[in-house]
N, C-alpha and C positions, 0 to 999 in steps of 0.2 A: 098525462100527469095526474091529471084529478084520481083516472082510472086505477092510478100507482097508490095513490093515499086513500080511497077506499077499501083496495084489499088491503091494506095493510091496519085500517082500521078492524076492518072486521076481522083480522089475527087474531088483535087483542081481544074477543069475547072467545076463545079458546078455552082450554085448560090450562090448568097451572105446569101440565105436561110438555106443552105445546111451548109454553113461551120461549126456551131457547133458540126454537125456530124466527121467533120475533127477529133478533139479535140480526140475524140473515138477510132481513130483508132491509136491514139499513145499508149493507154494501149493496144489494141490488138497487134501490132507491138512489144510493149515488152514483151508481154508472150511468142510470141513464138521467140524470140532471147534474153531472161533474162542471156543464160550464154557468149551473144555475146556482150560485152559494146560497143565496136566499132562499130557494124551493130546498134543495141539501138542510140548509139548517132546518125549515119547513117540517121536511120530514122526518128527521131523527128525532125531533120534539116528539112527534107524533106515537113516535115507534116505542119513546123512554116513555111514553106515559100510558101506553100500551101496557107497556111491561108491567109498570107498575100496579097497575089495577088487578092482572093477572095472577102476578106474586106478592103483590101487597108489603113489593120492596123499592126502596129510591133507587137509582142508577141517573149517569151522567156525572157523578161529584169528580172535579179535577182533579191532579194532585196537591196542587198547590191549596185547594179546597182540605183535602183532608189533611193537609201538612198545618195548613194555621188553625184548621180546629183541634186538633190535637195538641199545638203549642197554646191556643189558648186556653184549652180543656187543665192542662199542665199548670199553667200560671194560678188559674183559677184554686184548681188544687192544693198547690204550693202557696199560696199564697195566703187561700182559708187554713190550711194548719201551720202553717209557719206563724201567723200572728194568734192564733189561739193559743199554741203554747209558750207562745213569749211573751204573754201576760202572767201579772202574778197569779199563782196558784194555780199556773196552765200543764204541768207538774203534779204540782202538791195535791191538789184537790181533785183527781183525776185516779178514780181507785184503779184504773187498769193500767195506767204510765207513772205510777208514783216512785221513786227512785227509793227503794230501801235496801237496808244493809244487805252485804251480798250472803247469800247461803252459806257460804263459809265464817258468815261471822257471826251466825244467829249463836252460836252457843255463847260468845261471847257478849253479846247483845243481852241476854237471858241474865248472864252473872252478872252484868253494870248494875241491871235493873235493880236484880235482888239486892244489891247491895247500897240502893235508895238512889241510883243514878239515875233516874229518867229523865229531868231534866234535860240533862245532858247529852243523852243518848237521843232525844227528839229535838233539840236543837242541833246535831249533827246529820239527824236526817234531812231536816228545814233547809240545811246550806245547802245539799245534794242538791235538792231540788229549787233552790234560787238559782244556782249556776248552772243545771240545764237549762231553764227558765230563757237568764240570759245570754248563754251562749245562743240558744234560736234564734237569735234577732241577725245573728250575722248570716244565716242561711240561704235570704231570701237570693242577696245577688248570686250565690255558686249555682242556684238553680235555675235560675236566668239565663247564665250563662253555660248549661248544659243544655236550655230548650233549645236557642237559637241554633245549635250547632245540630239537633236534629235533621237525617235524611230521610230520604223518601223511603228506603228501604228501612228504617228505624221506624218511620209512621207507618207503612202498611204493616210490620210486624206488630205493632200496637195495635192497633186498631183489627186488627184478627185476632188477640190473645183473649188471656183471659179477665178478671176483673182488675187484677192489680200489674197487668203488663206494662203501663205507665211508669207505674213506682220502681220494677222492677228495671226499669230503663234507667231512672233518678240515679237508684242505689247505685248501679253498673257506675253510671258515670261520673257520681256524686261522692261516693265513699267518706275517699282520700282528702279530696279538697276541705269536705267538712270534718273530717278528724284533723285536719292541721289547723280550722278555723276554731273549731270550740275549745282545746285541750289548752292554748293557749287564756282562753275567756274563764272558763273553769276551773284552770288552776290560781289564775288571781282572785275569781268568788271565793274561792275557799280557801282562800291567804286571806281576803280580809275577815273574815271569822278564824282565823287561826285553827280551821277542820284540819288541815294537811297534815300541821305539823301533830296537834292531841292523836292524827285516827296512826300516824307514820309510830310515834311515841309506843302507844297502845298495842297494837299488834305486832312490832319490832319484839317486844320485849315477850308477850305471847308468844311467839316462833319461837321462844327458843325453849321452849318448855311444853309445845306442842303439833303430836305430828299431823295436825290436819293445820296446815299453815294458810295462813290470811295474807290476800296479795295486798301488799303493805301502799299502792301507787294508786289512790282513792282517783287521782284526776282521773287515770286513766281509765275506771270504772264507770264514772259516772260521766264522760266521755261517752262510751259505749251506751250507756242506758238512755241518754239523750239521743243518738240516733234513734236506737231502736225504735223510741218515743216520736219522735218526728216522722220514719216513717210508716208506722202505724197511722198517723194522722193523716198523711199523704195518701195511702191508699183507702182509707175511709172517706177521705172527697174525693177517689177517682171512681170507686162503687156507687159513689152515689151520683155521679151525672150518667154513668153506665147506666145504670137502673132506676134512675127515676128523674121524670120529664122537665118537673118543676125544678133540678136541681142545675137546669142548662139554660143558664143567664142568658144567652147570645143567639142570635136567630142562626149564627156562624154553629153553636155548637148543638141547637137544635137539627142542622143540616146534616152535620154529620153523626150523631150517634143516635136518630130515630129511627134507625137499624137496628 
């Protein structure tokens, strides 16, 4: 047996070529100690850390190892963007997520102004982005409840992709739930500022004297602009535990992403 864990130690100063061979010599190592589990486990220690050295990569992580680091990875995520932009001005003050009039309405945006509206036309931006604001705050459990429901085959597909394979998992499974969660939230923010009915008023009356027409249903705009916004945020906390060391709170998710 000793005989057995010597060569196989010295596999490991190989090439990075060679390591696959490694792999090999943990079933021969268990045939001939199958009624020894302690020496078995003995040696596969030896063989994984073998490898390691080799390719200068981890092995041995469970499933269930990379199944909760990925749900925590996730949490962590969802968690840090979900409460950043359900703060005030998480939104508003956020020049890449700021909800402004949609492109179809700049011409009309343009004539308010001239016409001494600005007031008014920046106070209907303000509301956009108080009701995504707080429509986020309802997020956090649909997200929750789409980690839990992750499978193994959902986690090695993540964890092979790319930076934002995470998020593009959320979106998949998230959409639906959070357009019936916010549009709801969003349409009463912008009832209590009476946006609905001025922007409904305003462009109603525009359509009909113009043919580049204005989708007159602002909830469901800014509805839209609030995901987008959320998950933008999402995949900028999942780049960042992907890609930098400091950004993995958990010795769970240091395990699994120092890959």
């Amino acid at each position: 047996m000793k005989k057995l864990l010597l060569l196989t130690i010295g596999a490991c100063a190989f090439s990075a070529s060679q390591a696959q061979g490694l792999k090999g010599l943990i079933k021969k190592a268990e045939t001939a100690v199958n009624r020894d589990s302690a020496t078995k486990a003995q040696v596969t220690q030896v063989v994984n850390k073998g490898i390691e050295q080799v390719t200068g990569r981890k092995v041995g992580l469970s499933n269930d190892e990379i199944i909760n680091g990925l749900k925590e990875a996730l949490s962590v995520g969802t968690n840090n963007g979900t409460s950043r932009l359900s703060q005030v001005d998480g939104f508003f003050r956020d020049a890449a997520l700021k909800i402004l009039m949609p492109p179809e309405a700049k011409k009309v945006e343009s004539t308010l102004r001239r016409m001494g509206m600005n007031r008014q036309v920046d106070n209907a931006i303000l509301s956009m982005n108080r009701a995504a604001e707080e429509a986020c705050k309802s997020a956090a459990p649909i997200f929750l409840n789409a980690i839990r429901g992750m499978s193994i085959q959902d986690g090695m597909g993540i964890l092979r992709g790319g930076d934002n394979a995470a998020t593009n998992f959320l979106k998949d499974r998230t959409q639906s739930p959070l357009t019936a969660a916010f549009r709801p939230v969003i349409e009463e923010a912008l009832r209590k500022v009476d946006a609905t009915r001025h922007w409904n008023t305003l462009f109603t009356n525009y359509n009909r004297f113009s043919r580049e027409k204005v989708n007159t249903d602002l909830a469901a705009y800014v509805t839209e602009k609030a995901l987008y916004g959320i998950f933008v945020q999402v995949a900028q906390e999942e780049t960042k535990i992907r890609r930098d060391p400091a950004a993995r709170t958990t010795e769970l998710l240091r395990k699994v992403f120092s890959n």
